[in-house]
N, C-alpha and C positions, 0 to 999 in steps of 0.2 A: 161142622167139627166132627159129629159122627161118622160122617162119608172119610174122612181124612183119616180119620183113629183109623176104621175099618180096612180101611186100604192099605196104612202102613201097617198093620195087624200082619193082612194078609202074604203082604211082601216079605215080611222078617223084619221091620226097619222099626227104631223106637220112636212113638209119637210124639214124645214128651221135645220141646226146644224147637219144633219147624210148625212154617204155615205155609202157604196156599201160593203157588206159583205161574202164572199162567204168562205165555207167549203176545209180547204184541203183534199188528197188524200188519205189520208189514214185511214181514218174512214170509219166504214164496213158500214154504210146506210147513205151516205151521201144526205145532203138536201139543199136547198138554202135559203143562210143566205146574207141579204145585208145590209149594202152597203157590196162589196168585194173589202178586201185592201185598206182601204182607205190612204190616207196623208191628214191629218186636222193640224190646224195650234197648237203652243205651248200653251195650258191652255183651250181651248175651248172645247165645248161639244160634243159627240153622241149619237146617238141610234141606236140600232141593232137590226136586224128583221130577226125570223126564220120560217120558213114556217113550220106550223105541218102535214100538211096533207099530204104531202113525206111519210110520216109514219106512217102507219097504227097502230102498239102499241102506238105510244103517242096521236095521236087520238082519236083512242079508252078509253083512260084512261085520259079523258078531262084536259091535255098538265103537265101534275107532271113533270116540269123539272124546273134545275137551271143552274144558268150561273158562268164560274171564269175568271179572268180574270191573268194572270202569274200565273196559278195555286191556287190563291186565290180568295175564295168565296166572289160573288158580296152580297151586300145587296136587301133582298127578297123585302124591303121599295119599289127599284128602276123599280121592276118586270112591265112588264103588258103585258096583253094575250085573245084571244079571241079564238072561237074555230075553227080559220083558222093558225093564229100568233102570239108567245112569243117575247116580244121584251126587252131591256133592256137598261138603260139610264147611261150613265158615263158622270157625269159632271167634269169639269176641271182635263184634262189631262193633266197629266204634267211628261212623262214620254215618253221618245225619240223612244220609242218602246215597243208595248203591244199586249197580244197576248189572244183572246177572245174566249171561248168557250162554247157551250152550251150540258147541261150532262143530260140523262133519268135518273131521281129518282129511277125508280124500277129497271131497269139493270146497273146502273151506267156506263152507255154507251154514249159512245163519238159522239151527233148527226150531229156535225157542230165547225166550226172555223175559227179565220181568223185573220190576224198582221194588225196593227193599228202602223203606224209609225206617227212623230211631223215633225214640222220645224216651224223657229223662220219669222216673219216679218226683215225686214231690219229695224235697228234704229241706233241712235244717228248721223245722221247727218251731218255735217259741213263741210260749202262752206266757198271759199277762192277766193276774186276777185283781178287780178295781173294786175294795172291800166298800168303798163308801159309793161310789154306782151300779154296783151291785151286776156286773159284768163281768163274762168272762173271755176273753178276744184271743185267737192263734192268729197266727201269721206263717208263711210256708213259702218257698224260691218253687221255680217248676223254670229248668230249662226249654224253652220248646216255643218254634212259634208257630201256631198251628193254626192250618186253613179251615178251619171251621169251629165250632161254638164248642167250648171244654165248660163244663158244669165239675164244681168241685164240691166233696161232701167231706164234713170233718166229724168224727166218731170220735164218741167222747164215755169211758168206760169206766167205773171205780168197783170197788169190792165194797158191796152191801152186808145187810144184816144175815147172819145167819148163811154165813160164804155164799150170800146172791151175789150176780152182779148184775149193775144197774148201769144203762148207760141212754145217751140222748145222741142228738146229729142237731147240723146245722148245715144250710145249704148254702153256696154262694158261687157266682162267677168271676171270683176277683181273688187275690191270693190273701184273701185275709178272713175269716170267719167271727160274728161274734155270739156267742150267747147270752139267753138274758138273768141267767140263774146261775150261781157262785154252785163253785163245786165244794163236794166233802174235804175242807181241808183235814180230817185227820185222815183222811185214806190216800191211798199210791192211785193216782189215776193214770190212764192210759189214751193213748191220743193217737189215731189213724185217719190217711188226706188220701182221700179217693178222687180218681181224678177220670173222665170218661166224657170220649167224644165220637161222632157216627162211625168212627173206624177202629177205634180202640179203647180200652181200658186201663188203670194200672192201680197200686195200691201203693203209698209210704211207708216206708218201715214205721214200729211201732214206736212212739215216744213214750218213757216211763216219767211222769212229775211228781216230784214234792210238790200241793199246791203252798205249803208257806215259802216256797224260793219261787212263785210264780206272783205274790202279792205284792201291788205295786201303792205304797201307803201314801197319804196325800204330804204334801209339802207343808213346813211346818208355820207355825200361826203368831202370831202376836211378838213378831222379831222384834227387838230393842237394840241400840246400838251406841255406845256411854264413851265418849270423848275421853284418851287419859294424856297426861304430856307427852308427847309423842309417841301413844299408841291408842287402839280403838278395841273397845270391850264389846262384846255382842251375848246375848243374850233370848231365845226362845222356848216355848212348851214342847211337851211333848208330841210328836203328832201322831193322832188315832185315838187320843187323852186315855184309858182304860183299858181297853182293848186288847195292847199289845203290851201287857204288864208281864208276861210270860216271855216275850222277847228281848234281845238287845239290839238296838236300833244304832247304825252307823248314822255317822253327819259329817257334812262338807260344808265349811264357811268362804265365801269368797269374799275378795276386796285386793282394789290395787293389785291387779294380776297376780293376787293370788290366794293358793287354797288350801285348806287346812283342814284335816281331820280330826275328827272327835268321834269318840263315842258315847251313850247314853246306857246304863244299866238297866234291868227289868224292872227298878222301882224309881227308877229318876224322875220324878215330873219334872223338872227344867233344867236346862242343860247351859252353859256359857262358857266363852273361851275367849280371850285376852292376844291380841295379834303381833305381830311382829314390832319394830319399829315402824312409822311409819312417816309420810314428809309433814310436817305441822302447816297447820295455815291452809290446809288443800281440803279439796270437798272428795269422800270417800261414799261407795256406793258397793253397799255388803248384802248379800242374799246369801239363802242355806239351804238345803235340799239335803234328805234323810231317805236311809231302805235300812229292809230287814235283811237280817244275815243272807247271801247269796241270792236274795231278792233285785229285781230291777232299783235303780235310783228314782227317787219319786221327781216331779218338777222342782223347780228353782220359786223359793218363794218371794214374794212381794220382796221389793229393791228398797232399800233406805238408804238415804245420802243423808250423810253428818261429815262436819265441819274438827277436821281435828286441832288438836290443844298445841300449845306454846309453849316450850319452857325458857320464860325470858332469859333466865340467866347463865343458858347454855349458848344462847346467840350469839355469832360472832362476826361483827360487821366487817366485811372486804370492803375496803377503802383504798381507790387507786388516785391518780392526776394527769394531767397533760396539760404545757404550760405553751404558750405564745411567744413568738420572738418577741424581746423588749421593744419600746418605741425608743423614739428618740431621746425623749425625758429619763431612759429608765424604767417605769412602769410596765409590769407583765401582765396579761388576764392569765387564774391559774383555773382550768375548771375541773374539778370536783367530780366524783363519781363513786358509788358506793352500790353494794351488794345489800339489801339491811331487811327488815322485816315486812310481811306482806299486810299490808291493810286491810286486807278481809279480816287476820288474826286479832284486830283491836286489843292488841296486849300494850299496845306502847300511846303516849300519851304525841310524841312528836322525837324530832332531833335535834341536838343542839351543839354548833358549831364554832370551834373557839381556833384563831392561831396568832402567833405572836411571833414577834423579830426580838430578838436581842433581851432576849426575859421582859419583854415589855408588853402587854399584853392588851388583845383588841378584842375591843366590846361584844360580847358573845353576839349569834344569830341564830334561833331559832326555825327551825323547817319542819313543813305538817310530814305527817306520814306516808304520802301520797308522794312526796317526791324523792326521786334518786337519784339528783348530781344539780350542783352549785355552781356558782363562780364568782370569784372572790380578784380583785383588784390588790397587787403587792409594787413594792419597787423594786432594787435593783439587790436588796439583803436579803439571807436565808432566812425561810420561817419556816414554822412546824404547827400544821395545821390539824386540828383532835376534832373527831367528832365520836359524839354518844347519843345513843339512846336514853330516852329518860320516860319514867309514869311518875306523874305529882313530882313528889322531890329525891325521886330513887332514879339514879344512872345504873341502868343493865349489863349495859355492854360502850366500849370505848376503844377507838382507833385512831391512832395519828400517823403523819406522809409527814415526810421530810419535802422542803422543796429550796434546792440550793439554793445559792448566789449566784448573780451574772458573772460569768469571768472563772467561777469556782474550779480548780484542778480538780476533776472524780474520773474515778475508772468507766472504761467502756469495755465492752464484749471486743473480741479479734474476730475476723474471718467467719461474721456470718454470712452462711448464705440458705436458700432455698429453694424448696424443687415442687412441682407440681406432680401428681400421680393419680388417676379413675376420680377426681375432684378435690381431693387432698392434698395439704398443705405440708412439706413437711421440712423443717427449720433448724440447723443445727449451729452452733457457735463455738469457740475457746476462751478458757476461761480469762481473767484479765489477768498480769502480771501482777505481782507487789501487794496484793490487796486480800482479804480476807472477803473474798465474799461467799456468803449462805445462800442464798437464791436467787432466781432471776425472776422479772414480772414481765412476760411476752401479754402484748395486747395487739389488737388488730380490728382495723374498719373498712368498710367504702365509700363512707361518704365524709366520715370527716367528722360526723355527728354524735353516732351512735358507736361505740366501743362494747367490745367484749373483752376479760385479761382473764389469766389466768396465771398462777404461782408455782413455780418447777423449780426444784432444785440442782433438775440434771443440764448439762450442757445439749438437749436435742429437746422434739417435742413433735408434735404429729397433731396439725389445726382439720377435725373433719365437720360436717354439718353445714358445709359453706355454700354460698349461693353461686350458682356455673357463673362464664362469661364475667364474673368481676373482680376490678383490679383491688386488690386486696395493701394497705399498709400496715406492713406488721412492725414493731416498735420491742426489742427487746432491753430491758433495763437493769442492771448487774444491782443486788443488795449488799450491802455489807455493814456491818454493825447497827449502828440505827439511824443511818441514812441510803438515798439511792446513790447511783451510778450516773453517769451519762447515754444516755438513748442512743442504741444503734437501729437505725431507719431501713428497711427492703419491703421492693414493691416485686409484686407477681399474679399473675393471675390462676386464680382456681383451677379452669377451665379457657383452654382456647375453641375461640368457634371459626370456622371458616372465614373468607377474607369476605369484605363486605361485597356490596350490590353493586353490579357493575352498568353505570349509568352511562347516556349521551351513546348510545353506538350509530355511525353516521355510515351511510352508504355511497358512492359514488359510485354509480355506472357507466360501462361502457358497452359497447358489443360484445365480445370474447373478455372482458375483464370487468373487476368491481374494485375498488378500492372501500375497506372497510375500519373503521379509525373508531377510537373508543376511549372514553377519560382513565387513568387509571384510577386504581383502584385507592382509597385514601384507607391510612391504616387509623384504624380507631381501636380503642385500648381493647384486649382480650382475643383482639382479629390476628390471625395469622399471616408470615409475611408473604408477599405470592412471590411463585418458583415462575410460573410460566402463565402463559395466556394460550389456550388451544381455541380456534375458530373453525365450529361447525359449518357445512352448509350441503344444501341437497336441491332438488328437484323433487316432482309430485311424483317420480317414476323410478328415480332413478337412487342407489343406496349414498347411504351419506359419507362426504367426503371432510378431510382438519386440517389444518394447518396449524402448527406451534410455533411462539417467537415466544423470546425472552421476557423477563418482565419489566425489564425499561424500556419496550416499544409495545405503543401504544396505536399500533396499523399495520395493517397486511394487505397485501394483494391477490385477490382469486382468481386463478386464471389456469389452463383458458376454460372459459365458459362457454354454452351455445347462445350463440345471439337470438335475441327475441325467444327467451325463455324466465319463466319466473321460480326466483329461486327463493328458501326459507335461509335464518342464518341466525345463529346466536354464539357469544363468546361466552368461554368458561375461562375463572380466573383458579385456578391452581395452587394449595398450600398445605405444607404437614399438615393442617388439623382439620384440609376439608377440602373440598372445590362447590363455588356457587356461580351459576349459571343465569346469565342477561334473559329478559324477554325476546322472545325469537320475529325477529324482521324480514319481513317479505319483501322483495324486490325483483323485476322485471329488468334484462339486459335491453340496451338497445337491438334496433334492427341492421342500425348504419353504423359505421366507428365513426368518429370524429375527425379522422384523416378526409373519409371518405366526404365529409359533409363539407370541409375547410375546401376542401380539393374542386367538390362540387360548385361549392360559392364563386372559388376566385373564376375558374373558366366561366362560368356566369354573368361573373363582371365583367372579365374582358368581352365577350359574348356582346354585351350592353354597349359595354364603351364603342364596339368597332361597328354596329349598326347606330350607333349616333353619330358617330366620325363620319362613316360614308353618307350616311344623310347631309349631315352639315356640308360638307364638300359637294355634294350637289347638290344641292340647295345654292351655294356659292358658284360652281358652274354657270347654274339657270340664272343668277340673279347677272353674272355675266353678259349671258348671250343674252340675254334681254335687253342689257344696256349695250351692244353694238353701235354704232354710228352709223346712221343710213342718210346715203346720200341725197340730192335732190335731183330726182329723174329729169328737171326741167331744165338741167346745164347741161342735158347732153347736146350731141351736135350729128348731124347727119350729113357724108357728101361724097359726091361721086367719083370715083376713081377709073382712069384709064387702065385697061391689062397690062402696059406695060409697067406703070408705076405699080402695080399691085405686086407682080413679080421681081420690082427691085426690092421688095422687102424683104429681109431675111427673116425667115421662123422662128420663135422662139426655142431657143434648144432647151431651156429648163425656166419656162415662166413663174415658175414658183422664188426663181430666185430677186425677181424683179420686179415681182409683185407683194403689198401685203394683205395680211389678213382681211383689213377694210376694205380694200380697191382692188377690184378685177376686173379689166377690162377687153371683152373676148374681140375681136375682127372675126365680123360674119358678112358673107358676101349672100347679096337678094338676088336669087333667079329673076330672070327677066322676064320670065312670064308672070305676067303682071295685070295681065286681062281682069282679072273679075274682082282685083284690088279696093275699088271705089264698092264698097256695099253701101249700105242701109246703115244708120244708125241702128236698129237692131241685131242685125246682123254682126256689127263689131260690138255691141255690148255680149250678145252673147261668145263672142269669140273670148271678150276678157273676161266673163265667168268661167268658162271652160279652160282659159290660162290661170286662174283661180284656183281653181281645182287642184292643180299639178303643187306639188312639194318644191319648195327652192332650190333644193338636192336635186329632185327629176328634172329642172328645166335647165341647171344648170350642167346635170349629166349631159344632157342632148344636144342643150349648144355648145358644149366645148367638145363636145366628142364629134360632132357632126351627124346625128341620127339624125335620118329623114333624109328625103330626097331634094329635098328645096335648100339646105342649109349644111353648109359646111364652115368650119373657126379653124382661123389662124391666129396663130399668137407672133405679137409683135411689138416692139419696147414699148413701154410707158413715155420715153421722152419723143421717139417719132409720132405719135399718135398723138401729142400734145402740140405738133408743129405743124401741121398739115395749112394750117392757114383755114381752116375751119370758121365759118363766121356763126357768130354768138348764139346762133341758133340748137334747139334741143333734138336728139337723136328720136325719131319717133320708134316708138316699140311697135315694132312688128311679131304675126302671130303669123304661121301655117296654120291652114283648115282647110281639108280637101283639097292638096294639090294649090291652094292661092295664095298669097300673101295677102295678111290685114294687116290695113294701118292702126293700132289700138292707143297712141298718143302721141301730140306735139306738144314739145311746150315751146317756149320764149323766153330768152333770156330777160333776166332783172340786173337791174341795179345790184350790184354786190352786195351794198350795204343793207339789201331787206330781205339776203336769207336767212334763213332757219338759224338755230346755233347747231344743230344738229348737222351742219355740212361744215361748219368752222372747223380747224384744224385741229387735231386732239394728238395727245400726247404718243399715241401708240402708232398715229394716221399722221404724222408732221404737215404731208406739203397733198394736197389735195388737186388731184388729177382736172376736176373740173375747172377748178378757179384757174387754173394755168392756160386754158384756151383763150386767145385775141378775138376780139372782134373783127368777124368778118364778113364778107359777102357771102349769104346762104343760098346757092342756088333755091332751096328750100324751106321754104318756113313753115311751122307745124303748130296750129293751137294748141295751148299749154293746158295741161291736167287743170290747170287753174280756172280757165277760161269753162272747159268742159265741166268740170264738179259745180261751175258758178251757176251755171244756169243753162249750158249750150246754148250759149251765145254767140261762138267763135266754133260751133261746127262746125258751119257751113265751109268756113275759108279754109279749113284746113282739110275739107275733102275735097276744095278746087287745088290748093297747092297742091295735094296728093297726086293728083289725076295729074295736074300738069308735069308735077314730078315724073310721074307713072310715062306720062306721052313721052316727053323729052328722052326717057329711056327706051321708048320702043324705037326711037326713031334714028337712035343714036349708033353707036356698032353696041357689037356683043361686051361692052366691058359689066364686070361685077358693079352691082351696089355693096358699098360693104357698110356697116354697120359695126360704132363700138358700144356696147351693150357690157353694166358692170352689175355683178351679180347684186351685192345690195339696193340697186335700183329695180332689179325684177323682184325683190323681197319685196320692196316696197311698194310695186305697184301691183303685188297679188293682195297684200293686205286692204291696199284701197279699192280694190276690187269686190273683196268679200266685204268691206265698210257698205261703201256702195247698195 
């Protein structure tokens, strides 16, 4: 602080208002700028001083600089500069924190800067002297919230004996200080809150006290509190008892919300004050608390609760009714209900209930205290029902209900109606024509049970205090002379709430579609009616999309959707007094539509059906060709023909027309080389394996076509080939093998009567090519398959008949052997071959 005085001294500049300024780090030619950092108090002034001659350019360019302060430009007004230092003056700062810089004109370069933070003095003051703890406590605000530990000290001064003064301190880190010694209350004391932390100082203005307006007296003692007919006396000491006989002491009585002032004089020892009216029968809870003039209020003392008074014979029992349709007999229940005295007050003994029809009068009833409403059994006559209060043999108080006759002409209210409004009820009507009436009795319930009335004389009425959401019957009843009216009935509710919970929401999915259905909404009493139905729905990705229908459809359709996606969805049901919203339902679209699946099926079926069909149909084929008719190789017949007789035959031009499917009979002519005809029995068995072999189709290819060099087929009618004069004997099967002909079977004719059934005529085969051959002379006869499969038995002759067969041909001219050969007999005998 002496370097700074000194300096500003030196300069011309006053010391008094600035502190210490110094450039941060990161400005590229940094210079010294003071004060640095300062902390000045909230509102007060600086000045800021920058050195130019750190700097050779602004030196040189006699100081062209400007100053801003948070970034914004100081006024050039506040400038002043020599050609050593720029300085610059802020007056009343009033900003918690400010940050100062000084800028080169020509480079707009940052020379210097520095924070400038505030903090407040300690104020507002106020001590409190605790005569009977013997304490004396300040308390103090201090704006400020400070990074580091504030130690605060509170100076405490009076004027002593002999114009000394005397004063003490107290230390504390918190805004309150207390000491432990009462001050001179007859002297003017003086109060200063010093307040000091690693960076700064400051002092509070001085506070001047009376200490008797700083004395905080204790709350007062031995309060009484005296029951009067409806009101409450109170009664306490003085508090401080001696002490404060020189003073007048203020007081406040509280009770039932509320508060009363008294005062006490300098020689009062006890004080009492008498309270307003107040409600009788109810428990009251009164405290008082007492200060000396412009002194603090002392605490609230110890609470009493008393029970206040009754004065019976101001009571006045409200006595209403409400009656039941007649039965059938006539008889009504009428029940009773009364406003009457509270049974805590034990002022009344009971009630007693009297009513009569026709000045005739019914045996009183008696009711404790404790209850407030009756019911009483009438017929179809008017009565007038009284009840009173009673203690011992004194009636207090007394009220009687008129309660008509059945059938009885009485007036009714006109055109009431009412409206609901923020939960309030409110009820208007006209009066009735003809009739004198003085007031009306509007009552109203929810259940039916409990009633609430009240007495209005005006035509309107405004019901508040009511419970939301319930249907309210309110019941206005016209007075007039000294009976009632007839009852006009309106139902409404307080408060409407939103329409109910919307249940059962059902999903149907599809691919690109959902189908989504939902019960409506049922109206229940207070529920509002619905306008609309909106149905939410979304995806995990995707923003949510609604659909709105009316409120008598109870289903919507969503569409389209991405198949095989799972979507959320809840309905909202919609109505003036609210909207309420379903639990939200998840659901997954299919992958396929249902066309697509229907579509898939049926091609599927047929799919089924037509690989069963074609099955069964062959299946049906094969069971067919299976059951063919095969002939009996052993009626065939073998015999020689001359070349001329061969070529008067004519060929077949279309043997398919002459033939059927069962009988085919080729003409095949045998080379006449014939040499090596007679084999081995082996050698012809393996020839009919090797014919075995061959498929019915390949042999029957070859001998109708003529393949091979040994064999050539003509065709030729069925009935010449049945006339030849052939004798009974069997056509022997011959085989080529290497250039030879084998003989590979004879047979011999049978008796007709022991073939097969299998060669009998059949329906599709009428007349049977074999059976039509005569007996005749076989140049050739040929052991039958029969003779061979029996045992070869009958080889031998038929390889002599062969050979002689064979001679006779070589010796004979060049004519053909022909041979008729019928394709089911080569089936037949490849089968017995492979049997074989």
């Amino acid at each position: 602080h002496w370097f700074v005085s000194r300096t500003a001294t030196l300069l011309g500049f006053s010391s008094s208002n600035f502190h210490i300024l110094l450039s941060t780090g990161q400005y590229q030619h940094r210079c010294e700028v003071i004060p640095k950092d300062p902390y000045i108090e909230f509102g007060s002034n600086i000045k800021i001083m920058f050195k130019k001659t750190c700097n050779k350019t602004i030196s040189d360019s006699h100081g062209k600089i400007y100053w801003t302060i948070n970034n914004q430009s100081i006024d050039e007004s506040l400038y002043e500069t020599n050609s050593s230092f720029a300085a610059v003056t802020i007056y009343n700062l009033s900003l918690p924190k400010a940050t100062v810089q000084c800028h080169s004109h020509s480079t707009q370069q940052v020379l210097g800067g520095t924070i400038i933070h505030t903090y407040w003095k300690p104020g507002n003051i106020s001590c409190v002297t605790y005569i009977s703890q013997h304490y004396f406590t300040c308390h103090w605000e201090h704006k400020i919230k400070p990074t580091s530990k504030i130690t605060y000290t509170v100076y405490r001064k009076w004027e002593g004996i002999q114009d000394a003064w005397t004063s003490d301190n107290c230390s504390s880190e918190s805004m309150s200080c207390t000491f432990k010694s009462l001050p001179m209350l007859s002297k003017r004391n003086y109060i200063t809150v010093r307040a000091e932390s690693t960076d700064w100082e400051t002092i509070s203005d001085t506070l001047k006290l009376n200490p008797w307006d700083t004395v905080e007296i204790d709350p007062p003692k031995n309060v009484r509190v005296v029951p009067l007919p409806a009101r409450l006396r109170v009664e306490w000491e003085r508090p401080g008892g001696t002490y404060f006989f020189a003073q007048v002491i203020h007081c406040q009585v509280k009770y039932a919300k509320h508060v009363m002032d008294t005062s006490m004089n300098t020689v009062a020892k006890t004080a009492s004050v008498t309270s307003v009216e107040v409600e009788p029968c109810t428990n009251h809870t009164v405290s008082v608390r007492c200060a000396l003039d412009k002194a603090p209020w002392s605490e609230w003392s110890r609470q009493v609760t008393v029970l206040s008074s009754l004065n019976v014979s101001t009571v006045h029992l409200d006595l209403w009714r409400k009656m039941d349709a007649p039965e059938n007999t006539g008889t009504r229940t009428v029940h009773l209900m009364w406003k009457g005295i509270s049974p805590a007050c034990k002022a009344i003994d009971g009630y007693r209930l009297t009513y009569m029809a026709d000045e005739k009068h019914i045996p009183d009833r008696h009711l404790d205290t404790v209850v407030d409403k009756a019911s009483i059994t009438v017929d179809q006559r008017a009565y007038r029902v009284t009840l009173a209060a009673y203690r011992g043999d004194t009636t207090f108080s007394e009220q009687s209900i008129y309660v008509p006759a059945v059938g009885q002409s009485l007036p009714q209210v006109k055109g009431a109606q009412a409206s609901a409004h923020d939960g309030d009820i409110h009820v208007s009507w006209a009066v009735p024509p003809l009739y004198p009436v003085h007031s009306y009795i509007i009552d109203w319930t929810t259940d039916g049970d409990t009633y609430t009335w009240l007495q209005s004389q005006d035509t309107h009425i405004s019901l508040t205090g009511l419970q939301p959401f319930k249907l309210y019957n309110i019941t206005v009843t016209p007075l007039y002379d000294d009976k009632t009216g007839l009852e006009k009935v309106i139902q409404i509710c307080s408060i409407q709430r939103a329409p109910g919970n919307i249940s059962s929401v059902d999903v149907h999915v599809q691919d690109k579609s959902a189908q989504v259905n939902w019960n409506a909404v049922s109206q229940s009493k207070c529920s509002g009616d619905v306008i609309n139905y909106t149905v939410f729905y979304k995806t995990e990705t995707q923003p949510e999309l609604n659909v709105t229908v009316n409120s008598w459809k109870q289903g919507v359709t969503l569409e389209p959707l991405q198949p095989d996606t799972r979507y959320s969805v809840h309905v909202m049901a919609r109505a003036v007094t609210g909207a309420t919203n379903s639990s939200v339902i998840h659901f997954t679209t299919s992958r396929y539509g249902r066309t697509f699946i229907i579509m898939s099926c049926v091609f599927g079926g047929f799919g089924v059906i037509t690989v069963l069909v074609t099955g069964l149909f062959c299946v049906i084929q094969w069971k067919r060709f299976k059951g063919k008719i095969m002939p009996n190789p052993r009626l065939s017949s073998l015999e020689f023909w001359s070349s001329q007789d061969c070529h008067k035959i004519q060929p077949f031009n279309n043997p398919s027309e002459l033939e059927t499917f069962c009988e085919r009979i080729y003409p095949c002519e045998v080379n006449t080389i014939m040499d090596n005809i007679m084999g081995s029995t082996s050698t012809e068995d393996e020839d009919i394996q090797d014919m075995g072999k061959e498929t019915v189709c390949d042999q029957t290819e070859r001998w109708s076509s003529g393949f091979g060099s040994w064999t050539f087929c003509d065709s030729q009618p069925r009935e010449e080939s049945s006339n030849l004069g052939l004798a009974p004997t069997c056509l022997p099967l011959l085989a080529q093998q290497d250039g030879e002909i084998n003989l590979l079977e004879s047979t011999t004719s049978e008796d007709s009567s022991s073939e097969p059934s299998y060669l009998q005529a059949s329906e599709s085969c009428p007349i049977n090519t074999y059976r039509l051959q005569n007996p005749a002379e076989c140049p050739l006869r040929l052991g039958g398959g029969e003779a061979r499969s029996g045992g070869g038995k009958a080889t031998s002759g038929a390889t002599e008949e062969s050979r002689s067969l064979l001679d006779t041909q070589q010796h004979s001219s060049t004519a053909p052997l022909t041979a008729y050969v019928t394709l089911d007999m080569l089936e037949h005998r490849v089968r017995e071959s492979k049997r074989t």
